[in-house]
VEXDREN-2710 file (C-alpha; in Angstrom, 1 decimal):
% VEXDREN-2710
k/r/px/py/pz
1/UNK/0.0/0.0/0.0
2/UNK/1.4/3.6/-1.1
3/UNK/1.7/5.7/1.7
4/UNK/-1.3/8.4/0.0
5/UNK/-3.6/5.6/0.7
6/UNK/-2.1/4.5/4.6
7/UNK/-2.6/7.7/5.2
8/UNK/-6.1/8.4/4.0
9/UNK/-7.1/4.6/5.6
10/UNK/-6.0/5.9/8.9
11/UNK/-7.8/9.3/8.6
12/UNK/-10.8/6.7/7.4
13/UNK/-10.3/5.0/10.5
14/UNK/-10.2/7.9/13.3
15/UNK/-13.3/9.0/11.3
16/UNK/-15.5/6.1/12.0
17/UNK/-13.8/5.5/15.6
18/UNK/-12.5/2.3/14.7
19/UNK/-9.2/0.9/16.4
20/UNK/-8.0/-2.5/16.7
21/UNK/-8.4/-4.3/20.2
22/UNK/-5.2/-6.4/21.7
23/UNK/-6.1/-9.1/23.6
24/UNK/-3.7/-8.8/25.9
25/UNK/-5.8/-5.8/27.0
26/UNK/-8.9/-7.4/27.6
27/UNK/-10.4/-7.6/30.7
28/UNK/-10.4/-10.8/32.1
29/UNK/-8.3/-12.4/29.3
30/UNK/-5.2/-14.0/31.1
31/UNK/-3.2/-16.5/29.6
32/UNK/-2.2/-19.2/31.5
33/UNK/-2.5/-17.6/35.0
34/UNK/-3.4/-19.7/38.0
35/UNK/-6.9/-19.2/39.9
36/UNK/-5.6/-16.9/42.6
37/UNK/-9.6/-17.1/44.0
38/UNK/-9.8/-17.3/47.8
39/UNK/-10.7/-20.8/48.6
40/UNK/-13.7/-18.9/51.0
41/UNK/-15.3/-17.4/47.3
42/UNK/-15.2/-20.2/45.4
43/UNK/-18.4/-21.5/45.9
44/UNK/-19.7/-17.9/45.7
45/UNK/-22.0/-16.3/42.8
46/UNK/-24.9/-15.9/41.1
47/UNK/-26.6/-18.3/38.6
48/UNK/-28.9/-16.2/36.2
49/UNK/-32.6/-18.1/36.3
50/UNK/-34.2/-15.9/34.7
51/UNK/-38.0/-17.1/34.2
52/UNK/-37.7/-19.4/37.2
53/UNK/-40.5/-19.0/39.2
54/UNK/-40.1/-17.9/42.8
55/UNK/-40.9/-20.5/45.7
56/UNK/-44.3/-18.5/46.5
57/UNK/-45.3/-21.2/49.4
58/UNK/-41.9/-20.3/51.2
59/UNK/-42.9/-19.2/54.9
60/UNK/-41.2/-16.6/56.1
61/UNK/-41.9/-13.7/59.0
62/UNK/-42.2/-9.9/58.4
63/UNK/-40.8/-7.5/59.9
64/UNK/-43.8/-6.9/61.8
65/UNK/-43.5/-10.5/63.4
66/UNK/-46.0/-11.9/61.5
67/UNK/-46.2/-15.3/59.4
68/UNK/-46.6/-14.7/55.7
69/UNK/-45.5/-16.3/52.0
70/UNK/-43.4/-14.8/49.7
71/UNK/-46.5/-15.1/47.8
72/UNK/-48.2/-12.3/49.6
73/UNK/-45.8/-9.9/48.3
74/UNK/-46.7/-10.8/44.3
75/UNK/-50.0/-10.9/42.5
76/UNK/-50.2/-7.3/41.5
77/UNK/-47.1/-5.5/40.8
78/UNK/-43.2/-6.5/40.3
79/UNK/-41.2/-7.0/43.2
80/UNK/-37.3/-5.9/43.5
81/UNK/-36.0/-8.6/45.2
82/UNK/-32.8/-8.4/47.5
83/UNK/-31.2/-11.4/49.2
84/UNK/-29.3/-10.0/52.6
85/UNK/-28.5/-10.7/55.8
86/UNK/-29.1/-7.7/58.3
87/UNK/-26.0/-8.3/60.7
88/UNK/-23.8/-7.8/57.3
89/UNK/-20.7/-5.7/58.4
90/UNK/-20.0/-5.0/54.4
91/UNK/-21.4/-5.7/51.3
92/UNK/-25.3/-6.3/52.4
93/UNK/-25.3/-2.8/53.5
94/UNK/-23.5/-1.6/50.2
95/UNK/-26.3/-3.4/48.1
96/UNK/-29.2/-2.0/50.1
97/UNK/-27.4/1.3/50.3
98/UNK/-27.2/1.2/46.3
99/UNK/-30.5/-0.2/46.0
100/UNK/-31.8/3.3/48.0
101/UNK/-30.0/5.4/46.2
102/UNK/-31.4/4.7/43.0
103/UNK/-34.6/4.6/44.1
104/UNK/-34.5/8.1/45.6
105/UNK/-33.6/9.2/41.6
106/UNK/-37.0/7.1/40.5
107/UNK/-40.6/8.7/40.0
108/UNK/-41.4/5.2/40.5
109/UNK/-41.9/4.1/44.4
110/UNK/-42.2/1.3/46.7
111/UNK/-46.0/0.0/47.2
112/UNK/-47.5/1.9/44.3
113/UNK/-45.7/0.5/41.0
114/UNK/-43.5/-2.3/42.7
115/UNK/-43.1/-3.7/45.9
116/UNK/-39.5/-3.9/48.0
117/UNK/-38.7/-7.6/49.2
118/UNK/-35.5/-8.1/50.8
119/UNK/-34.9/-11.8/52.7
120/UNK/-32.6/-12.7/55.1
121/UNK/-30.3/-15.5/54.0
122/UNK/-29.4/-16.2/57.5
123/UNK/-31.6/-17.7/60.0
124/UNK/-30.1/-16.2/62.8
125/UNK/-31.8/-13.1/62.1
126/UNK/-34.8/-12.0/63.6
127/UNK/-38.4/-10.0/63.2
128/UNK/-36.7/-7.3/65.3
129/UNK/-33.5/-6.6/63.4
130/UNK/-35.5/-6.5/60.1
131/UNK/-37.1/-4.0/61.6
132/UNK/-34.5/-2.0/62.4
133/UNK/-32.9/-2.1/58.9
134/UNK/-36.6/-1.5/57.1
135/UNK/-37.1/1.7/59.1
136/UNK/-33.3/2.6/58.5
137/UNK/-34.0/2.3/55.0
138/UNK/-37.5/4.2/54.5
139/UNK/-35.9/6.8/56.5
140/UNK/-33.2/7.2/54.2
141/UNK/-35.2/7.0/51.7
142/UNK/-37.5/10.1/52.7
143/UNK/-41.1/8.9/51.6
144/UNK/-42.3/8.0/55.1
145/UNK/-45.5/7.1/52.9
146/UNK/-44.2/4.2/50.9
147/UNK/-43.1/2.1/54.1
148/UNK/-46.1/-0.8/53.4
149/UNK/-43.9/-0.9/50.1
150/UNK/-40.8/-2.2/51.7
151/UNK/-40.4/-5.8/53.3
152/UNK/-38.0/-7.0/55.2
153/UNK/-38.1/-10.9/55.4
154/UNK/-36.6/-13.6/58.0
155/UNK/-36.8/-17.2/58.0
156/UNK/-36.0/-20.8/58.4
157/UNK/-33.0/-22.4/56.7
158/UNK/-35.7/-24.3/54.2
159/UNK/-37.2/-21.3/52.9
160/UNK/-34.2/-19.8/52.9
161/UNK/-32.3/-22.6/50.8
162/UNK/-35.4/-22.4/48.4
163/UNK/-35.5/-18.9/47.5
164/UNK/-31.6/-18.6/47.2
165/UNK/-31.7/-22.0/44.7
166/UNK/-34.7/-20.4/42.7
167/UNK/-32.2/-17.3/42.2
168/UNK/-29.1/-19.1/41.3
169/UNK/-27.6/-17.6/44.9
170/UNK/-24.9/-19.2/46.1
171/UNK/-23.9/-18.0/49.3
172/UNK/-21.5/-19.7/52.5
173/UNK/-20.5/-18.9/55.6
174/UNK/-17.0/-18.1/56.5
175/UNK/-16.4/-19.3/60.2
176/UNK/-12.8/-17.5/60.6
177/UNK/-14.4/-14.5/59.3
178/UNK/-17.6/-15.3/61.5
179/UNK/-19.9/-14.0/57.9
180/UNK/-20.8/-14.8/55.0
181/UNK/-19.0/-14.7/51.9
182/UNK/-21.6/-13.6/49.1
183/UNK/-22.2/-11.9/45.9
184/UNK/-23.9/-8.7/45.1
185/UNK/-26.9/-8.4/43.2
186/UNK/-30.9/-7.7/43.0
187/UNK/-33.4/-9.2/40.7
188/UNK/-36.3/-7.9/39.4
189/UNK/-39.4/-10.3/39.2
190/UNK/-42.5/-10.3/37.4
191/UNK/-45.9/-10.2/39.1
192/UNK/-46.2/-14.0/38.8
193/UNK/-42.8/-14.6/40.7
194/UNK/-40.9/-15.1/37.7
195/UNK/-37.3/-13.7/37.5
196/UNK/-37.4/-11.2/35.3
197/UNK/-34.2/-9.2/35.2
198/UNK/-30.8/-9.4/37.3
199/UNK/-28.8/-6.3/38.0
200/UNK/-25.0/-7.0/39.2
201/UNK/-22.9/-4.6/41.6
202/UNK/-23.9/-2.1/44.5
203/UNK/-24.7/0.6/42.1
204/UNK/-27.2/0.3/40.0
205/UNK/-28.6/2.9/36.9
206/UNK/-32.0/4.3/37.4
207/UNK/-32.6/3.7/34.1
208/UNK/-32.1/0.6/33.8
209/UNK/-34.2/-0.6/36.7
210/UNK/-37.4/1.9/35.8
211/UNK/-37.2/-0.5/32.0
212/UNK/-36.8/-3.5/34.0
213/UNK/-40.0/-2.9/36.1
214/UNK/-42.0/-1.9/33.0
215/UNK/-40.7/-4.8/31.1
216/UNK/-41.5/-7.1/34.2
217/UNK/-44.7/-5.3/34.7
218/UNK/-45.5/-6.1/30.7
219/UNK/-45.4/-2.6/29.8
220/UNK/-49.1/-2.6/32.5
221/UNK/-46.9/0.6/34.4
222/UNK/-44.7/3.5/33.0
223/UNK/-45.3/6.2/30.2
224/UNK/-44.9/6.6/26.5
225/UNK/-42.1/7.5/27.1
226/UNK/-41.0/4.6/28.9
227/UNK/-42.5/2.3/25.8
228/UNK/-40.0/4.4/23.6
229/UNK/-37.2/3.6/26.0
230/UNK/-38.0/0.1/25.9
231/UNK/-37.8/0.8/21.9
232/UNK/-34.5/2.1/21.9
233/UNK/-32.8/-0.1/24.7
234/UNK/-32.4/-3.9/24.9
235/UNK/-31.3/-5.9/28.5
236/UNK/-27.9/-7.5/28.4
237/UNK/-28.1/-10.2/30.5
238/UNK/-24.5/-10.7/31.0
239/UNK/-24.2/-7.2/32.1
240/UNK/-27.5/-6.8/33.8
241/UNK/-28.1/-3.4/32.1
242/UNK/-29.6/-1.8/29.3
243/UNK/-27.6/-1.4/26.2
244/UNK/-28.4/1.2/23.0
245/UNK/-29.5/-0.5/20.2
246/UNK/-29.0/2.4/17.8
247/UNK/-25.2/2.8/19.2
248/UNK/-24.8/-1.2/18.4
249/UNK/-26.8/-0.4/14.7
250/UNK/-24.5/2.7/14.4
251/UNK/-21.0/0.4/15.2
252/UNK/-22.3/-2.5/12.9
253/UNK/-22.8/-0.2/10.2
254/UNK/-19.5/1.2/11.1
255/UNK/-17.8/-2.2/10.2
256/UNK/-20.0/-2.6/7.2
257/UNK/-18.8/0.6/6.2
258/UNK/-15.0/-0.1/6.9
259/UNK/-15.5/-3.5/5.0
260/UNK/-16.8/-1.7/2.2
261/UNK/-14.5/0.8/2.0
262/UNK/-11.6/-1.8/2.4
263/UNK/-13.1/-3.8/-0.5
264/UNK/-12.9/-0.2/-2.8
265/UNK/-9.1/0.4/-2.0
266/UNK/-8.3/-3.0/-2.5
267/UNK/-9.7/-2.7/-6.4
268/UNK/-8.0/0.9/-6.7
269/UNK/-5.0/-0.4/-5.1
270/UNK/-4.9/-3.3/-7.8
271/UNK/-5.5/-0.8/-10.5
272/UNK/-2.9/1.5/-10.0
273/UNK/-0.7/-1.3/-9.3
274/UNK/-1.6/-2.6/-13.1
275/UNK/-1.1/0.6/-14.0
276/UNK/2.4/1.3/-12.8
277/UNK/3.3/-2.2/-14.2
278/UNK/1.7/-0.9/-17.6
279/UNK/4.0/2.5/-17.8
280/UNK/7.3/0.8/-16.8
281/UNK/6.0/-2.0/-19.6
282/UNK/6.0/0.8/-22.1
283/UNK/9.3/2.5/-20.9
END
């Protein structure tokens, strides 16, 4: 290739924001390197089940000391569900802590278009220190009105066991650490108790969680607007968040383009080589 045409290639390139990717800076790619895992999270994580229905019979107590089902919770609306443990030192309190703040950015709220349900995975927990954290929480949260939205769950270990396999969520306790070693997630789930949606991480997008409750919701709460979101935006499931489909049209057209373009300056650059063998043919 003549360097006229690398140079207007690369100004091609920089153009349409194309640039080669090297593996070697990939995230997670490593080549041959041993798990360096601590032996205490290696039975830890979440196994997506998405459209697994939720063990509605499961008894647990409220945080009002009363016997219920996770079935009272569903029926109506979609429920953010958020496995916890309330004597958490770290990461339960991050979640929920995430969890509140992007609620307080939300028109939606707790007990009008979804429903709050966060159980305890450990059975050591009580009615009384679920109540504790719920009214910590709708505190924090500022709408004193929306508390009958929020539920904070305890029960025994075979309730427990059954809502955390439903999920995919595998938990374990650490005894040196005296706590449990756990990932950090909360799933969105459709009136019928189907798992509808998982979002990763202690922060989560506003966003993304609004389109998650209208999808799970099937588009019966939310706004025009919101069913033009839902147009524009489709759930990555390996991310757990909302990705552009125009952007991902624009960067496949972007290839197509590149392709294209790469097929028309092969052909020229076959040309002028002809044509440079053609005027030294004639010399």
């Amino acid at each position: 290739m003549t360097r006229r045409w690398q140079k207007r290639f690369a100004a091609l390139l920089l153009v349409l924001g194309v640039a080669p990717v090297s593996a070697a800076t990939e995230p997670g790619i490593r080549s041959g390197a041993a798990d360096v895992t601590p032996p205490a999270l290696r039975e830890v994580g979440i196994d997506q089940r998405l459209g697994e229905r939720l063990p509605l019979d499961a008894a647990f107590t409220d945080d009002h000391g009363r016997v219920v089902k996770l079935g009272d919770y569903f029926g109506k609306k979609p429920v953010v569900l958020v496995l916890t443990y309330f004597e958490c030192p770290m990461l339960c309190t991050l979640v929920l802590n995430g969890l509140g703040k992007t609620l307080k950015t939300m028109s939606f709220e707790p007990g009008r278009e979804f429903d709050v349900v966060a159980v305890s995975f450990d059975p050591r927990d009580t009615p009384e220190t679920a109540a504790k954290k719920k009214a910590a929480y709708v505190a924090d949260y500022g709408r004193p009105a929306t508390a009958d939205g929020w539920h904070f769950l305890t029960g025994a270990p075979a309730s427990i066991e059954s809502v955390a396999k439903a999920v995919g969520f595998r938990y374990r306790w650490v005894p040196e650490e005296k706590q449990f070693a756990h990932a950090a997630a909360i799933m969105v789930a459709t009136p019928e108790g189907k798992l509808a949606r998982y979002y990763y991480g202690v922060e989560y997008s506003g966003r993304d969680l609004r389109l998650g409750l209208v999808e799970a919701a099937d588009r019966k709460i939310g706004s025009p607007v919101d069913a033009l979101m839902l147009f524009c935006y489709r759930y990555d499931p390996a991310t757990g968040k909302y990705g552009a489909i125009a952007l991902n049209l624009v960067r496949a057209g972007g290839v197509a383009t590149v392709l294209a373009i790469g097929a028309f300056m092969t052909v020229m650059l076959r040309r002028e080589a002809a044509a440079e063998r053609r005027r030294k043919g004639s010399v």
